[in-house]
C-alpha positions in Angstrom: -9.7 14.2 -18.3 -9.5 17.6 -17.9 -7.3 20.5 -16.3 -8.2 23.9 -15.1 -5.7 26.7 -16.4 -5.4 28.2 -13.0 -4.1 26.4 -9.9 -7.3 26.5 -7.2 -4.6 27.3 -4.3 -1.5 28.1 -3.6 1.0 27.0 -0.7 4.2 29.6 -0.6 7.1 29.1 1.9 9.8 31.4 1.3 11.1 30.9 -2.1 9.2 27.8 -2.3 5.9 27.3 -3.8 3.3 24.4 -4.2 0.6 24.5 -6.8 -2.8 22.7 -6.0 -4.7 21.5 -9.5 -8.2 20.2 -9.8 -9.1 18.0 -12.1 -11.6 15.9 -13.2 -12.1 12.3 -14.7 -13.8 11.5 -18.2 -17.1 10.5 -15.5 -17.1 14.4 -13.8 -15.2 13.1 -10.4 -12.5 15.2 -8.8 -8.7 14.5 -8.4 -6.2 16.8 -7.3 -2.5 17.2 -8.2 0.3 19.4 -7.3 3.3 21.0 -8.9 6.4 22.5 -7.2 8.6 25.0 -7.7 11.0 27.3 -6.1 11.2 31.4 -7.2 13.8 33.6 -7.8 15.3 36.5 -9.6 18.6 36.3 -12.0 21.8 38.2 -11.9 19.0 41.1 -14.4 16.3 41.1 -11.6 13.7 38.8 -13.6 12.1 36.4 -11.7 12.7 32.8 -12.8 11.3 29.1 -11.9 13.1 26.3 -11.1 11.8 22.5 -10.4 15.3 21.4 -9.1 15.4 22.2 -5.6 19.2 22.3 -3.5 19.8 20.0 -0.7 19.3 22.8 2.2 16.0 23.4 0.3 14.2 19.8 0.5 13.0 20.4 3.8 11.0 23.0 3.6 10.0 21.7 0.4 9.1 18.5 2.8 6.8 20.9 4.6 5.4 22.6 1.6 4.3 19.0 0.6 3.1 18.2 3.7 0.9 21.3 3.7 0.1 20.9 0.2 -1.2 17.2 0.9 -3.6 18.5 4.4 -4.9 21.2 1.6 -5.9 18.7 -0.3 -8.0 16.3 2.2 -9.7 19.4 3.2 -10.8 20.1 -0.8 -11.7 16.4 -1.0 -13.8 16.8 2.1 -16.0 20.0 0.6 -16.3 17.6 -2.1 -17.9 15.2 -0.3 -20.0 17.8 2.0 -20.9 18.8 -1.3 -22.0 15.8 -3.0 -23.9 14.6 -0.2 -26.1 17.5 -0.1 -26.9 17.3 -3.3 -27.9 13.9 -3.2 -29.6 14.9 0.3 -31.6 17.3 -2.1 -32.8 15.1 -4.4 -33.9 12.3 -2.3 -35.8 15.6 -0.2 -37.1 16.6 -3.8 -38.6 13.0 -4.7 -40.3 12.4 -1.5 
């Protein structure tokens, strides 16, 4: 298995943000995961990460998921488009 070392997309809502992975199985095939986290700067002005999120926060966490999850069905479905024209090509090849 194996990780990219950049996220492929990003979903930001306020300070919220959702992370979109791709990754691939020990045969080639494509999985996706996602990591959250929420921004902000400190009392010094440097920005900082957090993966705890406050209760008036879930929500729109809740929405950044939700977006985060149709992002996600859309990259499997390129994936698809994309496999099956490849295989479209090689069966136009051998004929």
């Amino acid at each position: 298995m194996t990780t990219t070392n950049k996220p492929i997309d990003h979903i930001r809502l306020g300070t919220i943000q959702a992370a979109i992975w791709k990754n691939t199985t020990d045969d080639d095939r494509p999985y996706y995961s996602i990591s959250f986290e929420k921004r902000y700067t400190d009392r010094d002005g440097n920005w900082q990460s957090a993966t705890s999120f406050l209760r008036d926060e879930l929500l729109v966490l809740a929405k950044a998921a939700e977006m985060a999850f149709a992002r996600v069905h859309e990259l499997q479905g390129e994936e698809r488009a994309k496999a099956a024209a490849a295989t479209n090509g090689k069966k136009a090849k051998s004929r």
